[in-house]
C-alpha positions as CSV (number, residue, x, y, z in Angstrom):
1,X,-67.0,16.6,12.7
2,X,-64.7,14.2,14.9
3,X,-63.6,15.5,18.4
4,X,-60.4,15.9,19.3
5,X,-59.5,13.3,22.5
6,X,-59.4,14.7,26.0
7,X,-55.4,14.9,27.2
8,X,-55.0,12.2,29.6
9,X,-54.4,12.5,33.2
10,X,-51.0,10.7,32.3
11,X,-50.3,13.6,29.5
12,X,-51.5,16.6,31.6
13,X,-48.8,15.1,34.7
14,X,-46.0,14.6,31.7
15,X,-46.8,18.1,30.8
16,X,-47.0,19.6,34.1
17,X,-43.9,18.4,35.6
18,X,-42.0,19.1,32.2
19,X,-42.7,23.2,33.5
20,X,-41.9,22.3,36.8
21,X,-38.6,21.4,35.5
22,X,-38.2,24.3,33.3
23,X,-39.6,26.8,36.1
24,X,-36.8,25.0,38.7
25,X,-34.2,25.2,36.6
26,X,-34.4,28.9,35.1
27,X,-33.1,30.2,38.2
28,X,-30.2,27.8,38.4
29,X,-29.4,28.7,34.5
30,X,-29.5,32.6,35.1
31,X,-27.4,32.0,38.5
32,X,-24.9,30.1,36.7
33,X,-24.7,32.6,34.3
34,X,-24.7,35.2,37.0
35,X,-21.6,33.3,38.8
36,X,-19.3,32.8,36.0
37,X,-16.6,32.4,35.6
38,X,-16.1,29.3,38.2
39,X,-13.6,27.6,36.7
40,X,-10.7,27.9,34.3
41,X,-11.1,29.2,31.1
42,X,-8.9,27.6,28.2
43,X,-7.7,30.5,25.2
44,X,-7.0,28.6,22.8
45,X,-4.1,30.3,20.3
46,X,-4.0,29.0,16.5
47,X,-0.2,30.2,16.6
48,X,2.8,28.5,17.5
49,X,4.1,29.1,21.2
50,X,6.8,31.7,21.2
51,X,5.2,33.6,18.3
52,X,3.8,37.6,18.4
53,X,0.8,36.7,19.4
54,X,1.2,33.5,21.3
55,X,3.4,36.4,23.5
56,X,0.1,38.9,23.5
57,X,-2.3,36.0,24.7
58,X,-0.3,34.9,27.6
59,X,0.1,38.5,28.5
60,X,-3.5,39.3,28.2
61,X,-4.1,36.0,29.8
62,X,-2.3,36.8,33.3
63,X,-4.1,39.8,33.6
64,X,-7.3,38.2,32.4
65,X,-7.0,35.7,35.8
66,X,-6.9,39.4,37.7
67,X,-9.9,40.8,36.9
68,X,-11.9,37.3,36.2
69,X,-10.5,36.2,39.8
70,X,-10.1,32.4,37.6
71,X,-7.0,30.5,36.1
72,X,-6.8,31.8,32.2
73,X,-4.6,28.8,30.7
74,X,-3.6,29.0,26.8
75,X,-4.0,26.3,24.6
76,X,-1.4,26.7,20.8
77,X,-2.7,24.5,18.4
78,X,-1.5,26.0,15.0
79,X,-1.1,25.0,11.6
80,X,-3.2,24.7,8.6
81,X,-3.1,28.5,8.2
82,X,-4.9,29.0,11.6
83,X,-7.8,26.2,10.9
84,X,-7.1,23.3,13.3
85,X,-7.3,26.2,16.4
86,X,-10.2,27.8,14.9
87,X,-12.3,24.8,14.8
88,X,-11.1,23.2,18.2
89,X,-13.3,26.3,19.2
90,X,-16.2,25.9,17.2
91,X,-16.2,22.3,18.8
92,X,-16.1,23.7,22.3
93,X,-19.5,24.2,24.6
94,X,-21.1,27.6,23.6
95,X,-20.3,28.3,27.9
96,X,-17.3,30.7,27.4
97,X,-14.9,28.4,29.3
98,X,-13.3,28.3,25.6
99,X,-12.0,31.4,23.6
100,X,-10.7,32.0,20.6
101,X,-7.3,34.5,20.4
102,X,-8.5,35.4,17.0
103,X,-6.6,37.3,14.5
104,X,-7.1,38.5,11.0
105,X,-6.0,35.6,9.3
106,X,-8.7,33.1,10.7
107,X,-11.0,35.9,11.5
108,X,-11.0,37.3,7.5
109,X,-8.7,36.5,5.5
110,X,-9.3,33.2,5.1
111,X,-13.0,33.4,4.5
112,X,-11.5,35.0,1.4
113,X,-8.7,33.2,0.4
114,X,-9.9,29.2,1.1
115,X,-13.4,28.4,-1.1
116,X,-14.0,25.2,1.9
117,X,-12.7,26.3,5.4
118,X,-14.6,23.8,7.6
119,X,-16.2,26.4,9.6
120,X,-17.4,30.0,9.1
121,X,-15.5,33.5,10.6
122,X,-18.9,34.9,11.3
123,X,-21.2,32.2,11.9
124,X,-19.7,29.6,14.3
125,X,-18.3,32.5,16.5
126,X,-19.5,35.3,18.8
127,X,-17.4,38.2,19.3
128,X,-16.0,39.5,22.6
129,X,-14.0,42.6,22.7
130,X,-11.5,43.9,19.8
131,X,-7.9,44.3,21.3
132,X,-5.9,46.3,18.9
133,X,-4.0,46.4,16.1
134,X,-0.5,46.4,14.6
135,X,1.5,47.0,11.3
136,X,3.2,44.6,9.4
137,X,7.1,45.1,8.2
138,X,8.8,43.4,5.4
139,X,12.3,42.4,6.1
140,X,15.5,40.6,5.0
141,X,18.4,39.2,7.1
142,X,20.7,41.6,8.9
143,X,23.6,39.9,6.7
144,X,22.0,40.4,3.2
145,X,23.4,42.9,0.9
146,X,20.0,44.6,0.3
147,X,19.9,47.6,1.9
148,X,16.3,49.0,0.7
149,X,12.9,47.6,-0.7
150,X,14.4,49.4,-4.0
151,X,17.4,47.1,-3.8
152,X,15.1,43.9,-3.3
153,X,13.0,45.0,-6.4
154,X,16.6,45.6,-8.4
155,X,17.6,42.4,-7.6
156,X,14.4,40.2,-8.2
157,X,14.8,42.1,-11.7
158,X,18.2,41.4,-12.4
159,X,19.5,38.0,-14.2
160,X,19.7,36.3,-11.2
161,X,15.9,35.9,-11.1
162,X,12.6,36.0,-8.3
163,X,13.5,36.4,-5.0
164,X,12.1,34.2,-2.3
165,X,9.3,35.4,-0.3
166,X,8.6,33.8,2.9
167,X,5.1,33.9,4.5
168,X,3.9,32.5,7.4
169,X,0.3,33.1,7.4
170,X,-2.8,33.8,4.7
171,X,-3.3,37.2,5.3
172,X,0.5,37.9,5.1
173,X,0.7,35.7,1.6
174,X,-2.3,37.9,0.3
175,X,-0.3,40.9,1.4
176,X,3.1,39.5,-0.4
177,X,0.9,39.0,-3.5
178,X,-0.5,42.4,-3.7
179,X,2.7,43.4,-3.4
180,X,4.5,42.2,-5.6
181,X,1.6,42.9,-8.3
182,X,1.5,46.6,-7.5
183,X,5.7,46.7,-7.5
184,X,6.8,44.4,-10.1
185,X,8.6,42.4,-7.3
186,X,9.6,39.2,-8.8
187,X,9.1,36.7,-6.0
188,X,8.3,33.1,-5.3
189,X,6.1,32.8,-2.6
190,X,7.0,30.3,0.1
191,X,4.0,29.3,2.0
192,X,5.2,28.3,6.0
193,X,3.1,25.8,8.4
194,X,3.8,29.1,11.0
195,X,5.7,32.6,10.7
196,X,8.5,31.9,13.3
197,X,10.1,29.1,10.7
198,X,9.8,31.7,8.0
199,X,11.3,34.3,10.0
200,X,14.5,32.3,10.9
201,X,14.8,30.9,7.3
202,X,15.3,34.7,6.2
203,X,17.9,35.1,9.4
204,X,19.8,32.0,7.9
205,X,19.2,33.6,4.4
206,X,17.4,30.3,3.2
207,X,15.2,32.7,2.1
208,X,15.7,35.9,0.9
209,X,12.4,38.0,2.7
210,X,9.4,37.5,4.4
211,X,7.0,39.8,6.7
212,X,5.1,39.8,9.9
213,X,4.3,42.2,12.6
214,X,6.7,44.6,13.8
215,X,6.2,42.9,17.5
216,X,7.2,39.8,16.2
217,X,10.5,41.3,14.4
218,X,11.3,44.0,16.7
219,X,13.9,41.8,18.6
220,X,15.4,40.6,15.9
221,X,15.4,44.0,13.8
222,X,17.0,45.8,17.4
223,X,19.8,42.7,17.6
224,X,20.7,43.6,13.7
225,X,19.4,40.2,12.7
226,X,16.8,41.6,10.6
227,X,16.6,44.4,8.0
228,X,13.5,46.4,7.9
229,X,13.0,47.6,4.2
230,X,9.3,48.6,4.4
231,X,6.3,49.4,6.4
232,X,3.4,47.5,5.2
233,X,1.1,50.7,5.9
234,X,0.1,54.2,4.7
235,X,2.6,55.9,7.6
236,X,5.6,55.3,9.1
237,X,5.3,53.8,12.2
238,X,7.4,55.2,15.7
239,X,9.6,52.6,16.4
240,X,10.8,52.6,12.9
241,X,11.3,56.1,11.7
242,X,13.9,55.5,9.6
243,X,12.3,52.9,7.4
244,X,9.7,54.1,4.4
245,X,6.2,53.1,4.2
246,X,3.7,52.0,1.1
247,X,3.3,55.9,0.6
248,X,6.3,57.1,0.8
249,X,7.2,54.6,-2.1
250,X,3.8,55.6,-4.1
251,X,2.9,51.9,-3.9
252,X,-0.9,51.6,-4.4
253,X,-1.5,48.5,-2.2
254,X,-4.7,47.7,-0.1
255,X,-3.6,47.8,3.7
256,X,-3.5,44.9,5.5
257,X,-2.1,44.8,9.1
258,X,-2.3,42.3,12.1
259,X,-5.5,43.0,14.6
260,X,-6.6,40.9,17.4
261,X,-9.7,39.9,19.1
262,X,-11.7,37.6,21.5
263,X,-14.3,35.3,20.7
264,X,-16.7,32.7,21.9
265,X,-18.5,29.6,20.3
266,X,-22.0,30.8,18.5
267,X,-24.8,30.2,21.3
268,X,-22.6,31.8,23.9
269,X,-24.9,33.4,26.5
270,X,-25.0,37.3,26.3
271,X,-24.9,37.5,29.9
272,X,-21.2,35.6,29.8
273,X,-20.0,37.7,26.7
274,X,-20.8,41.4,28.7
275,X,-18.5,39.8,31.9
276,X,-15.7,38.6,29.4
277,X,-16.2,42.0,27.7
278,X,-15.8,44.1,30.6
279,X,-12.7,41.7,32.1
280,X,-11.1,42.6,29.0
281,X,-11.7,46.2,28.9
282,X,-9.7,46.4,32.4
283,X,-7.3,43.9,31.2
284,X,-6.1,45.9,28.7
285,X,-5.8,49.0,31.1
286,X,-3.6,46.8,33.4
287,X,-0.2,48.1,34.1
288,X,1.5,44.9,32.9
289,X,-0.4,44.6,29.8
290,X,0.0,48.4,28.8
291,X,4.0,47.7,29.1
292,X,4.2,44.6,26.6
293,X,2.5,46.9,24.4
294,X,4.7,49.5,24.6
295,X,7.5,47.4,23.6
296,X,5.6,45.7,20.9
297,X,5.2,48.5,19.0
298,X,1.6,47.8,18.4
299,X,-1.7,49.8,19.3
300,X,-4.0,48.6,21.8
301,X,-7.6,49.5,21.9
302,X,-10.7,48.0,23.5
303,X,-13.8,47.6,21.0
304,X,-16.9,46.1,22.3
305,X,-18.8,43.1,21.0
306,X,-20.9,44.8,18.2
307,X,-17.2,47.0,17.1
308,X,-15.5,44.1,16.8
309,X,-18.1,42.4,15.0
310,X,-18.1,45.3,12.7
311,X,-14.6,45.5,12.3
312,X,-14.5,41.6,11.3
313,X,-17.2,41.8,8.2
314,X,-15.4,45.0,6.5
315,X,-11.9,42.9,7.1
316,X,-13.5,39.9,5.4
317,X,-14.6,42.6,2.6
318,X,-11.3,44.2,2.4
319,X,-10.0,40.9,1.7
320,X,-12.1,40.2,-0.8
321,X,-11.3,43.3,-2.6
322,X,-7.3,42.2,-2.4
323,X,-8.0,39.2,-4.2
324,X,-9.8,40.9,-6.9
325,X,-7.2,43.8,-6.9
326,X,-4.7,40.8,-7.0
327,X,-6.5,39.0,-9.2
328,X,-6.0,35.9,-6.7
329,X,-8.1,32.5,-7.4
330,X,-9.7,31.2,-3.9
331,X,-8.1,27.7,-2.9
């Protein structure tokens, strides 16, 4: 039987200082983790400036730079339907210097809605805290003569034909779809590159409705530039008491609403995600923070890693099951 060949003393010295190296630099890894953050971090928004939730990251942002003790810049790139943002993250160095103000349109329901995304909700991301939630309202302009979502139904029946529908974003297309299947809402849908455009389009009444969160329209709806004609939920929601929901018009639609999180690149070190976690958990119980979301209308509740994580694979699920409620093809 052969013998295997002694290492060399040149192989054993390769080998030897290879550990040396590895045994050197495991402290300096694990202190660098221990340190962070040392520099900026860049949260990187997939929504146009100006927006809901462009408004929610900066806010979130300036208290982030409190409790991190580092500058917390944000970074809008939107368009295609959240995809360009999403993917400038999944590009970034797994080191948490880059995150990801996600939302449940680039979060779910796109894994649902596009058959080829160019990267994957689940996979290419790590979640860091869950942030909160918020219902969406479906509105027309302050000077249309529709005064009710019974009104808007009338007249997309009528002989003047469909209404136009503007949407902004996937999951709020999904939701107008659902919709107007479970209504009999005649509507053409009006896909926009962003929901602001949409919104001010149905302000000009270029287009006759759209939706979004009631964050995003409060302003408007309080300056009587916007009607609110329904609640896109199973309740009413406070700051619109007046204004009925999906139940109290005994429509049978899956319930879709606006929820936001943070996350990382895949590969992000645990060690960074618990300090990022726990920054956020005091951000959100920050004075300044508690007061925008007052005013938004919108709930705001901490969930940890794993919650969040949770909370993102039934979203993608209950998208899923819109679509085949729907009966909506994939793009």
């Amino acid at each position: 039987m052969p013998t295997r060949p002694l290492p060399t003393r040149r192989r054993l010295m390769g080998t030897a200082s290879a550990l040396a190296l590895t045994l050197c630099l495991a402290p300096t890894l694990a202190h660098a983790a221990d340190e962070f953050p040392s520099r900026t971090i860049k949260l990187v928004v997939p929504f146009p400036a100006g927006q809901g939730a462009d408004a929610a990251a900066r806010t979130l942002a300036n208290e982030l730079e409190t409790t991190l003790g580092q500058a917390v810049v944000v970074d809008n790139k939107p368009g295609g339907n959240n995809v360009i943002g999403a993917k400038a993250v999944t590009g970034a160095p797994a080191d948490g210097y880059t995150l990801f103000f996600g939302t449940n349109s680039p979060m779910a329901a796109n894994a649902a809605f596009f058959r080829s995304l160019g990267y994957d909700p689940v996979q290419d991301f790590t979640p860091v805290a869950g942030l909160g939630r918020a219902a969406w309202v479906v509105v027309v302009s302050g000077n249309s003569p529709i005064r009710s979502f019974k009104e808007l139904l009338a007249s997309s029946q009528s002989s003047k034909g469909e209404v136009s529908y503007g949407v902004g974003a996937t999951g709020y297309r999904l939701a107008a779809i659902l919709l107007a299947h479970a209504s009999g809402l005649k509507a053409n849908i009006v896909p926009y590159k962003g929901t602001p455009q949409a919104i001010t389009d149905v302000v000009g009444q270029q287009v006759t409705v759209t939706m979004a969160d009631y964050g995003t329209l409060r302003p408007l709806i309080e300056g009587g530039r916007l009607r609110p004609l329904l609640v896109f939920d199973k309740r009413r929601i406070d700051g619109l008491p007046d204004t009925p929901s999906l139940a109290d018009l005994k429509l049978d639609v899956p319930v879709l609403a606006s929820w936001t999180g943070l996350f990382a690149p895949a590969g992000t070190p645990a060690s960074v995600i618990a300090r990022l976690a726990e920054a956020t958990e005091k951000a959100l119980q920050a004075p300044g923070y508690q007061a925008f979301i007052a005013k938004t209308g919108a709930q705001s509740q901490f969930s940890s890693p794993e919650e969040l994580a949770k909370l993102q694979r039934q979203e993608i699920q209950h998208y899923h099951q819109a679509m085949k409620v729907g009966r909506v093809e994939p793009q």
